[in-house]
ROSE-4610 file (N, C-alpha, C; in Angstrom, 1 decimal, always signed):
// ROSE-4610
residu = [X/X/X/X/X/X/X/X/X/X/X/X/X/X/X/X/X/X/X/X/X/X/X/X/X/X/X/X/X/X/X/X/X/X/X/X/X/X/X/X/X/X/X/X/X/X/X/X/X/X/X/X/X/X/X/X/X/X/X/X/X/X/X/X/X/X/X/X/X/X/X/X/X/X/X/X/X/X/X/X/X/X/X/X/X/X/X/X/X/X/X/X/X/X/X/X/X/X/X/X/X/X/X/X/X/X/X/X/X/X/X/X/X/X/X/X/X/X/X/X/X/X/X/X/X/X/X/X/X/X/X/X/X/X/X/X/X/X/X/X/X/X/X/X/X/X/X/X/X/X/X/X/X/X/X/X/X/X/X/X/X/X/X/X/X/X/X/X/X/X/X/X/X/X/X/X/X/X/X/X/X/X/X/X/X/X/X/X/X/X/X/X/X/X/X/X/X/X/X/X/X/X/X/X/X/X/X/X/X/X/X/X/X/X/X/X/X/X/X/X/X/X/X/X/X/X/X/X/X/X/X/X/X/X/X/X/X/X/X/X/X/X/X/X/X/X/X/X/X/X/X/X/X/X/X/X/X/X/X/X/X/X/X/X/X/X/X/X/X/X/X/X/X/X/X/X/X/X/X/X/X/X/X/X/X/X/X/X/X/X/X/X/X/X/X/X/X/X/X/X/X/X/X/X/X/X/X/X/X/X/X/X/X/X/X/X/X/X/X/X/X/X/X/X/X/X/X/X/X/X/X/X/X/X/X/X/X/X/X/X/X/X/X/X/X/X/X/X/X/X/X/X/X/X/X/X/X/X/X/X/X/X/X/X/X/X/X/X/X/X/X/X/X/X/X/X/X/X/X/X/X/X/X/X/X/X/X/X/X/X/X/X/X/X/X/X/X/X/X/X/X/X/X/X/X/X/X/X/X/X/X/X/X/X/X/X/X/X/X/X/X/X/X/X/X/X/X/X/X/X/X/X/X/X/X/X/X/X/X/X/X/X/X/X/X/X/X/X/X/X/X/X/X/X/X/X/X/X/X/X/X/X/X/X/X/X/X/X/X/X/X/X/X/X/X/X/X/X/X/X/X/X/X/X/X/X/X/X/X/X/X/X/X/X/X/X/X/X/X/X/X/X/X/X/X/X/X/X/X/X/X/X/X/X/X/X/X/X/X/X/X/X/X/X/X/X/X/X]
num = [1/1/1/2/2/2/3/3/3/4/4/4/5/5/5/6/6/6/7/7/7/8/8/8/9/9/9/10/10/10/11/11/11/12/12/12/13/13/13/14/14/14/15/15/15/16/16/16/17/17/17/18/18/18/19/19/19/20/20/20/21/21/21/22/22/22/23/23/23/24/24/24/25/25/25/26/26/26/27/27/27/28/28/28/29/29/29/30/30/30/31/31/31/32/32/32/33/33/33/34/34/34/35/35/35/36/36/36/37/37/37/38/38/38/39/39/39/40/40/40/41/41/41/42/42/42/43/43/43/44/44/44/45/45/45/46/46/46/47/47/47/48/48/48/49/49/49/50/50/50/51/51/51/52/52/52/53/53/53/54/54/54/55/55/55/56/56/56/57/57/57/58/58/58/59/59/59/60/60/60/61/61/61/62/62/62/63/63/63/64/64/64/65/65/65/66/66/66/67/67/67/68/68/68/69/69/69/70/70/70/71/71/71/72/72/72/73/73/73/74/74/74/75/75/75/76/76/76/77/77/77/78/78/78/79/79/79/80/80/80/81/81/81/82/82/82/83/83/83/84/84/84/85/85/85/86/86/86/87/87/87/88/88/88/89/89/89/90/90/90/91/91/91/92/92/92/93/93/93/94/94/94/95/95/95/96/96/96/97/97/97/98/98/98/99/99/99/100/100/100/101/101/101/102/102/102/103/103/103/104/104/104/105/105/105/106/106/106/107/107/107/108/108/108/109/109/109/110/110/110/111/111/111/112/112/112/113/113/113/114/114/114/115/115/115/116/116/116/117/117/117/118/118/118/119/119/119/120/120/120/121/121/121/122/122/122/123/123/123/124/124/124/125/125/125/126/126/126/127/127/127/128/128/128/129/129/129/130/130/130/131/131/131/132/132/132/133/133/133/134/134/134/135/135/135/136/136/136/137/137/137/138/138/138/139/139/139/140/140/140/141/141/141/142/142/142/143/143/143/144/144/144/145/145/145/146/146/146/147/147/147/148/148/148/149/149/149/150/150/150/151/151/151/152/152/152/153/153/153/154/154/154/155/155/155/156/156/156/157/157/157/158/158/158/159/159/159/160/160/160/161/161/161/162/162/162/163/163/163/164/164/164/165/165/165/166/166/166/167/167/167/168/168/168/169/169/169/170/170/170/171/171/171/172/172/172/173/173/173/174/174/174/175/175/175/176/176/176]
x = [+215.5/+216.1/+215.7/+216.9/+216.5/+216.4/+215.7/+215.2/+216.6/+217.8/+218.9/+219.0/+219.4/+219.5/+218.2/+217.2/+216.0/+216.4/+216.8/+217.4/+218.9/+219.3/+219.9/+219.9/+219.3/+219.0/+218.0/+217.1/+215.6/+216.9/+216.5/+216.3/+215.7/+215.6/+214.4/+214.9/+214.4/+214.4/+213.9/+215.0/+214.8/+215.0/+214.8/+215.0/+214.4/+213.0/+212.2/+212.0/+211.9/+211.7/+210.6/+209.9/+208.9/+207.9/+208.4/+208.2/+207.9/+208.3/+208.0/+206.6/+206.1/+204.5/+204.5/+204.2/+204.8/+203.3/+203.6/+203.1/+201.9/+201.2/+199.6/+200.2/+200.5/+201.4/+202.2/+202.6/+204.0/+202.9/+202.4/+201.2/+200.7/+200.0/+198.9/+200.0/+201.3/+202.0/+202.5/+202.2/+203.0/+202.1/+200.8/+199.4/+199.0/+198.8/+199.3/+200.1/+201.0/+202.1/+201.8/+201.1/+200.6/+199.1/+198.5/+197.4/+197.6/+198.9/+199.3/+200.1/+200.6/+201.4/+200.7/+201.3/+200.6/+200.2/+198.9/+198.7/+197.8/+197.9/+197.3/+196.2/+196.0/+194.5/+194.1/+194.9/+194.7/+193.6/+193.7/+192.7/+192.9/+194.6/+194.8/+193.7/+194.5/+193.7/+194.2/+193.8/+194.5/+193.4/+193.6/+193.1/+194.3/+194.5/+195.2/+194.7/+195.4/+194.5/+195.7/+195.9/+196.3/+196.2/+197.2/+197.0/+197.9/+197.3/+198.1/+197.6/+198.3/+197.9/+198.0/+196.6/+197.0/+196.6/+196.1/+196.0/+197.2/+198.2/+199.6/+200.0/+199.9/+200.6/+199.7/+198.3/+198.2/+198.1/+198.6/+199.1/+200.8/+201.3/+202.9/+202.5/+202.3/+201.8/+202.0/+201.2/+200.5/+201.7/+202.8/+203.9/+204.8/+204.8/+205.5/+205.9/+205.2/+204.9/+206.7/+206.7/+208.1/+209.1/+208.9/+210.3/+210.3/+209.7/+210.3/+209.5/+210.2/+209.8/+209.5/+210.2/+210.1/+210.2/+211.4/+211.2/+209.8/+209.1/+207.9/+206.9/+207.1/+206.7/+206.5/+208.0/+208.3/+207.6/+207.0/+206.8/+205.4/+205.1/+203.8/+202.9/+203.5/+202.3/+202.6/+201.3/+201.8/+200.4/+201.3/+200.4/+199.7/+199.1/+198.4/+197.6/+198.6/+198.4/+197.5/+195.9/+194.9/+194.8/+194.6/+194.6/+192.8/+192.2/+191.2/+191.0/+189.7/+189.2/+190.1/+190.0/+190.8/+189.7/+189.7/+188.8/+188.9/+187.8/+187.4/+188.6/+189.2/+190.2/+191.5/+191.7/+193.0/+192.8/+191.6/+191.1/+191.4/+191.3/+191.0/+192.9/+193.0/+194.3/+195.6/+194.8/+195.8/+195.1/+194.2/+194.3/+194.9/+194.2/+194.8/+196.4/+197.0/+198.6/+199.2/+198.5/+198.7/+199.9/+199.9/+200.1/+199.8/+200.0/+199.5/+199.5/+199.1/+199.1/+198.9/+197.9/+198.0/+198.9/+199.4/+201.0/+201.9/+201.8/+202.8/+202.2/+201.3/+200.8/+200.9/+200.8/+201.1/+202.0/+203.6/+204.8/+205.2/+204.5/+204.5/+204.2/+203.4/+202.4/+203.4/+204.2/+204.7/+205.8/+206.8/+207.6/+207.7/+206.0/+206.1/+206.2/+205.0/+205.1/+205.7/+207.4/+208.6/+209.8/+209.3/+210.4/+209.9/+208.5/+207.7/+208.1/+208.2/+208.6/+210.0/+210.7/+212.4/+212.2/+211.7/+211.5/+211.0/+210.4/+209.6/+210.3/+211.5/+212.4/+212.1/+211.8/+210.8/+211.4/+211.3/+212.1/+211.0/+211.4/+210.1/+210.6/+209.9/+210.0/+209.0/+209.2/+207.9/+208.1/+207.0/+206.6/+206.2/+206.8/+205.7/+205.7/+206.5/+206.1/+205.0/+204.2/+202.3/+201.2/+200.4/+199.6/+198.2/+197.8/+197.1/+195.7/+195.0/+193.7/+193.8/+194.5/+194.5/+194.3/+195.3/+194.9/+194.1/+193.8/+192.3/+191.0/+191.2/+190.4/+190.2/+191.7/+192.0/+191.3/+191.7/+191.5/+190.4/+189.3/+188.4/+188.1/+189.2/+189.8/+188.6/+188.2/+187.8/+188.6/+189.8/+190.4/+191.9/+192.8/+193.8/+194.7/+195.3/+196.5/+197.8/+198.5/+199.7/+200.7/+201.0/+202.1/+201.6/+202.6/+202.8/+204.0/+203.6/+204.8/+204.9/+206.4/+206.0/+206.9/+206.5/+206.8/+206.7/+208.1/+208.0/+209.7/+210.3/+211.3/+212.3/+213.5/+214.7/+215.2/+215.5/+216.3/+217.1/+217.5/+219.0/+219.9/+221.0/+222.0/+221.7/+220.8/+220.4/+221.0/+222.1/+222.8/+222.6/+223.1/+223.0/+223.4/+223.2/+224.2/+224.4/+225.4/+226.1/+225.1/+224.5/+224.0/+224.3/+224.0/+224.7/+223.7/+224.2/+223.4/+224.3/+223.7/+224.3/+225.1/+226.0/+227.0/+225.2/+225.9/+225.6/+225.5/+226.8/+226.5/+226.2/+226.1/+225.4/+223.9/+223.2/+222.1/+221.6/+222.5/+221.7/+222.2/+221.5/+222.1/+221.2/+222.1/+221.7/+221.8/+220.6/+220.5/+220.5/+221.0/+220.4/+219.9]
y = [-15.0/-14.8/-13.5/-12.9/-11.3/-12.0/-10.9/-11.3/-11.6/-11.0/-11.0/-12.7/-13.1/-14.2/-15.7/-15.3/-16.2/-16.2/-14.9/-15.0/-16.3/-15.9/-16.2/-17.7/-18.4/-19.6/-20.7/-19.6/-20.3/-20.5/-22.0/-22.1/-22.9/-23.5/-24.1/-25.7/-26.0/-27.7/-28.6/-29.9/-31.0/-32.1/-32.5/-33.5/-33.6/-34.0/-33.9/-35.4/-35.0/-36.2/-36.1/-37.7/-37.7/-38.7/-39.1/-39.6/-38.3/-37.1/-35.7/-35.0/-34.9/-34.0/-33.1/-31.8/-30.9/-30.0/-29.8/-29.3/-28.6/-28.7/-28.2/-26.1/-26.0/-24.5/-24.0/-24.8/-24.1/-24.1/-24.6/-24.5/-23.0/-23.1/-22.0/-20.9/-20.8/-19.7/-19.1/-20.4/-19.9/-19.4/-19.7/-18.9/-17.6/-17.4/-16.0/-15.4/-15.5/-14.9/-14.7/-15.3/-15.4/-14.7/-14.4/-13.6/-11.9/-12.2/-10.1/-10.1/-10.6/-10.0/-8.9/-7.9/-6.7/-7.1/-6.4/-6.8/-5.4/-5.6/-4.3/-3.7/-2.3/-2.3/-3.4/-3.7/-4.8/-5.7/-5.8/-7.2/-8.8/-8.9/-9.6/-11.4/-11.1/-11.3/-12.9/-13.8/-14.9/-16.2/-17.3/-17.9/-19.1/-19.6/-20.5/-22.4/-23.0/-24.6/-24.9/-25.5/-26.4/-27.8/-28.7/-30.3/-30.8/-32.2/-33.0/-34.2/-35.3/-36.5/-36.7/-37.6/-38.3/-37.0/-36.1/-34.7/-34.0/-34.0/-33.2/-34.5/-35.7/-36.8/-36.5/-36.0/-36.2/-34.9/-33.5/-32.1/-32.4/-33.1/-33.4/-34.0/-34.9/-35.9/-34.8/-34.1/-32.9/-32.3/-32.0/-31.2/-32.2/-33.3/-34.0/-34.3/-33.5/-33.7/-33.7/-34.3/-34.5/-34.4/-35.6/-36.0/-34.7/-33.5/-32.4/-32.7/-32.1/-32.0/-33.3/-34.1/-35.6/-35.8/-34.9/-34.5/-33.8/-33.5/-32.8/-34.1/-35.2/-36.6/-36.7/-36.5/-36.7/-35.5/-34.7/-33.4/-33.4/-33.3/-33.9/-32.8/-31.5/-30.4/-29.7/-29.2/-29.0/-27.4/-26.8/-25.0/-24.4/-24.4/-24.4/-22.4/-22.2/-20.8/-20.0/-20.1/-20.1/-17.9/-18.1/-16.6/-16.3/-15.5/-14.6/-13.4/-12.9/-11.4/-10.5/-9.4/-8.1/-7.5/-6.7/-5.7/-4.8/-4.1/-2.9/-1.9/-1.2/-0.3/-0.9/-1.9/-2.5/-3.5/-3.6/-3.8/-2.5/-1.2/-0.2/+0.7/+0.3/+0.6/-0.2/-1.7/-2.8/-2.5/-1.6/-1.6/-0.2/+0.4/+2.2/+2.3/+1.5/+1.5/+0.4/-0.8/-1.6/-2.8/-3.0/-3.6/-5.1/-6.0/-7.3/-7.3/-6.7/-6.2/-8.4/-8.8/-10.2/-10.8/-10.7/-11.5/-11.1/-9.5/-8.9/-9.5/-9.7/-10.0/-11.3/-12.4/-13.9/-14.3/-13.5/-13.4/-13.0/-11.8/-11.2/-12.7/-13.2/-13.9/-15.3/-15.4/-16.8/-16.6/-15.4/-14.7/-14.7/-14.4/-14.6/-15.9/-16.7/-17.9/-18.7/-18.7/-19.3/-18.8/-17.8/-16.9/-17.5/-17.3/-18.0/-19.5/-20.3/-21.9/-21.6/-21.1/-21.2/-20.8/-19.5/-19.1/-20.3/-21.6/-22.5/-23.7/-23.6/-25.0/-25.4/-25.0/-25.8/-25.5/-26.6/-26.5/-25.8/-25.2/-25.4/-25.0/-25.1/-24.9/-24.4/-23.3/-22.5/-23.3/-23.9/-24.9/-24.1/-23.9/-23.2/-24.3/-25.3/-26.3/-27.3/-27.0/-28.4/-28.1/-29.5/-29.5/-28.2/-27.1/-26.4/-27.1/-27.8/-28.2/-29.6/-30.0/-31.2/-30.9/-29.6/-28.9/-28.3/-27.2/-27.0/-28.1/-29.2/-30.4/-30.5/-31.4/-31.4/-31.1/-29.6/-28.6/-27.8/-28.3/-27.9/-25.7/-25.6/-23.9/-23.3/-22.2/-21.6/-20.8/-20.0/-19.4/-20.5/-20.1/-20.6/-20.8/-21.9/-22.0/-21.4/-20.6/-20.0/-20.3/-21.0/-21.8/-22.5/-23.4/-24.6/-24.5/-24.7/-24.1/-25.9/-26.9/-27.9/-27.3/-28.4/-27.9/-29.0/-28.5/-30.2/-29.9/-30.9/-31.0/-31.5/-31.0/-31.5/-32.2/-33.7/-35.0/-34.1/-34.9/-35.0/-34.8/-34.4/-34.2/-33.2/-32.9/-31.6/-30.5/-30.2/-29.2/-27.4/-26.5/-24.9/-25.3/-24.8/-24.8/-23.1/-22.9/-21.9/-21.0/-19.3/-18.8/-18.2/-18.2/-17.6/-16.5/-15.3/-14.0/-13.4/-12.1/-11.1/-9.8/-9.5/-8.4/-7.2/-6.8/-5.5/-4.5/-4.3/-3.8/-3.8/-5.0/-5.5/-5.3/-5.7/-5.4/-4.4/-3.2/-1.9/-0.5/+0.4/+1.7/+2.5/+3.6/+4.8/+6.0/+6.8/+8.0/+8.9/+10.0/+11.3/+12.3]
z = [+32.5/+31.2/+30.6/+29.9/+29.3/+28.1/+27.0/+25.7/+25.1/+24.9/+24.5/+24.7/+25.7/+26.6/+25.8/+25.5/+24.6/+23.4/+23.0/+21.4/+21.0/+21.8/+21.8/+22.0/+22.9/+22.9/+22.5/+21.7/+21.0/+19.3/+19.1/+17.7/+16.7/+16.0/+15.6/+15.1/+16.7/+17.0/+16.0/+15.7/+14.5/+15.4/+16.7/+17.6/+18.6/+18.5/+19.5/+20.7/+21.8/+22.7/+22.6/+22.3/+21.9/+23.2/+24.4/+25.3/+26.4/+26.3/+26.8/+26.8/+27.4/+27.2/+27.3/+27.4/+27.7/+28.9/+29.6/+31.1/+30.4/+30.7/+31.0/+31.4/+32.6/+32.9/+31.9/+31.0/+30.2/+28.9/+28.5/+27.2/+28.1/+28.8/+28.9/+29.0/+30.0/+29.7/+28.1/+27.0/+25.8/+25.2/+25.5/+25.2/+25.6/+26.9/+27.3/+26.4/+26.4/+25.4/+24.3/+23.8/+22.2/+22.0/+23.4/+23.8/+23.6/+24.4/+24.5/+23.6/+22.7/+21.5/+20.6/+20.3/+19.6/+18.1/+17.5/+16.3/+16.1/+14.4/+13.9/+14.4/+15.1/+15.6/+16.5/+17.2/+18.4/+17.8/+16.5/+16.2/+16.1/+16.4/+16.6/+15.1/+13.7/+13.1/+12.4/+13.6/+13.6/+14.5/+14.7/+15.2/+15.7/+16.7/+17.3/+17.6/+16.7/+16.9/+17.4/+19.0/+19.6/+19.4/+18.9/+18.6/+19.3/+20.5/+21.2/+20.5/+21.0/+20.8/+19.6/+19.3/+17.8/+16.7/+17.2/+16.7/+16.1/+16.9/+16.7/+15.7/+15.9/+14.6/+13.4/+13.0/+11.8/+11.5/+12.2/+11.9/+11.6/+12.1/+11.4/+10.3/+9.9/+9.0/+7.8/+8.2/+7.0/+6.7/+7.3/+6.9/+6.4/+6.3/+5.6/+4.4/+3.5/+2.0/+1.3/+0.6/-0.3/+0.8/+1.6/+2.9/+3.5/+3.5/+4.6/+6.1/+7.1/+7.9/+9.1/+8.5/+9.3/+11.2/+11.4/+12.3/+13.8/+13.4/+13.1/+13.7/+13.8/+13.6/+15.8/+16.1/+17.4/+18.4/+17.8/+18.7/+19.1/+20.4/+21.2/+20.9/+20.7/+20.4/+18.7/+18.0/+17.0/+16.9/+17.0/+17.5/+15.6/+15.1/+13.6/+14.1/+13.1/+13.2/+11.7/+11.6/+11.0/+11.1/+9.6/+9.0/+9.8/+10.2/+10.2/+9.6/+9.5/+9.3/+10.0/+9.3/+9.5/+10.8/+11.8/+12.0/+11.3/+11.1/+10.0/+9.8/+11.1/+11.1/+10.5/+11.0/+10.2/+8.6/+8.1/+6.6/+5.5/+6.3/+5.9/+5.6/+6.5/+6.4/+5.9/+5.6/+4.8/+3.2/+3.0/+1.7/+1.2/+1.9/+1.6/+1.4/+2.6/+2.4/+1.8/+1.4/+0.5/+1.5/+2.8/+3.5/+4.1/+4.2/+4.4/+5.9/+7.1/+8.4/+9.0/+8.3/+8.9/+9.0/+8.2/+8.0/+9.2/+9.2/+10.0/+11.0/+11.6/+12.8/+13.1/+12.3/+12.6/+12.9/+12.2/+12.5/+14.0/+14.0/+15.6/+16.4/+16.4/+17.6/+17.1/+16.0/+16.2/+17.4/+16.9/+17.6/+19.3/+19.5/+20.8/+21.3/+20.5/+20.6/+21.2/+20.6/+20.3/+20.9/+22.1/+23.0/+24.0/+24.2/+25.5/+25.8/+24.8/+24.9/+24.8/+25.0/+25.1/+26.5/+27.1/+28.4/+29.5/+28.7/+29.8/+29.6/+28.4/+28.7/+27.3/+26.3/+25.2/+23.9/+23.2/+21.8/+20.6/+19.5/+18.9/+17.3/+16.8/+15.2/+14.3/+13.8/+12.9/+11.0/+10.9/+10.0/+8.9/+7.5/+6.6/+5.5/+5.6/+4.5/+5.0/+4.5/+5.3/+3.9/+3.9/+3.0/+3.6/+3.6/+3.5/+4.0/+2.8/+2.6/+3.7/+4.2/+5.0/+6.5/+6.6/+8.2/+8.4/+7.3/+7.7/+8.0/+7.2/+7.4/+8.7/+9.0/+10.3/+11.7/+11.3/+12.5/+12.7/+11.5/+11.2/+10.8/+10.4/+10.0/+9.0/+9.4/+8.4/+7.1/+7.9/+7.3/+6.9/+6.2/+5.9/+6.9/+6.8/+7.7/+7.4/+7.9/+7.7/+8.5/+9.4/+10.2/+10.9/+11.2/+11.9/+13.2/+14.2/+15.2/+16.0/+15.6/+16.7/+17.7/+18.8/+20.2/+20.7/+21.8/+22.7/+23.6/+24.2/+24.8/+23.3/+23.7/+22.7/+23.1/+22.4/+22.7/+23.8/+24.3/+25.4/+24.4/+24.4/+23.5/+22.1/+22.4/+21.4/+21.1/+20.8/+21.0/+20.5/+21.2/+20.5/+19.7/+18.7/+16.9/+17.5/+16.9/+16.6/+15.4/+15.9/+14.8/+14.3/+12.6/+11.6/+11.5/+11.4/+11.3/+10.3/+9.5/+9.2/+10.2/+9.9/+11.0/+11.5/+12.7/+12.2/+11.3/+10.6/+9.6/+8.4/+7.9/+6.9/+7.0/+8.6/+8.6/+9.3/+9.6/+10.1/+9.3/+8.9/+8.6/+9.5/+9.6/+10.6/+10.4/+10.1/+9.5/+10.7/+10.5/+11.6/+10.8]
């Protein structure tokens, strides 16, 4: 598959088979992935909590708050993407230029995340509605949790939806 080709067919699964596990190989490959993704000053300033089992149920649980996210419930893995420390060079330069480089970087590594699990057969969904103080609990986090990625196989009958983007030209200008 070319990236065009992932794009195109990753989208963010609400119908998880929940009788599905999902392969030992295809986790560690979506990890990899989420290993070499570039980050500011290669500090890569994040931490990764993997939850299966009754772990991934009381990490959905946690996204549940006010009916969202119910879906979330059937997905056998649930990837908890925990803020860290800057390294010094990229501290230094998220305040000088007044930049949130973590952010940019958690986005990156969900990104990969979520191309990698499309590339291995895998549904998945980046979560930002979840109770905070309960995953960290959980998952025993020092730093704050900033996404929730579930992951798993899509029911049978799961269908592409059709995606709604902005044109090109609405979303590109080009200067010379």
């Amino acid at each position: 598959m070319n990236f065009t080709e992932i794009a195109n067919m990753r989208q963010s699964c609400r119908s998880y088979d929940a009788e599905r596990t999902v392969e030992e190989e295809k986790l560690a490959a979506i990890l990899e992935a989420a290993r070499l993704s570039p980050s500011a000053c290669n500090g890569q300033p994040y931490h990764i909590t993997v939850c299966e089992s009754d772990a991934a149920k009381q990490v959905a649980k946690a996204t549940m708050g006010m009916g969202m996210n119910k879906f979330a419930a059937e997905a056998p893995v649930m990837i908890v993407i925990s803020e860290m420390p800057y390294v010094k060079s990229a501290a230094l330069g998220a305040k000088l230029k007044g930049n949130d480089y973590r952010s940019i970087d958690i986005g990156i590594v969900s990104a990969y995340i979520t191309a990698e699990a499309t590339c291995q057969g895998l549904s998945s969904c980046i979560l930002g509605w979840f109770d905070n103080e309960k995953i960290r609990k959980l998952c025993d986090l020092d730093g704050e949790a900033r996404l929730v990625i579930a992951l798993g196989y899509a029911k049978e009958g799961d269908k592409l939806r059709e995606k709604k983007r902005k044109s090109i030209e609405e979303l590109v200008t080009r200067k010379e």
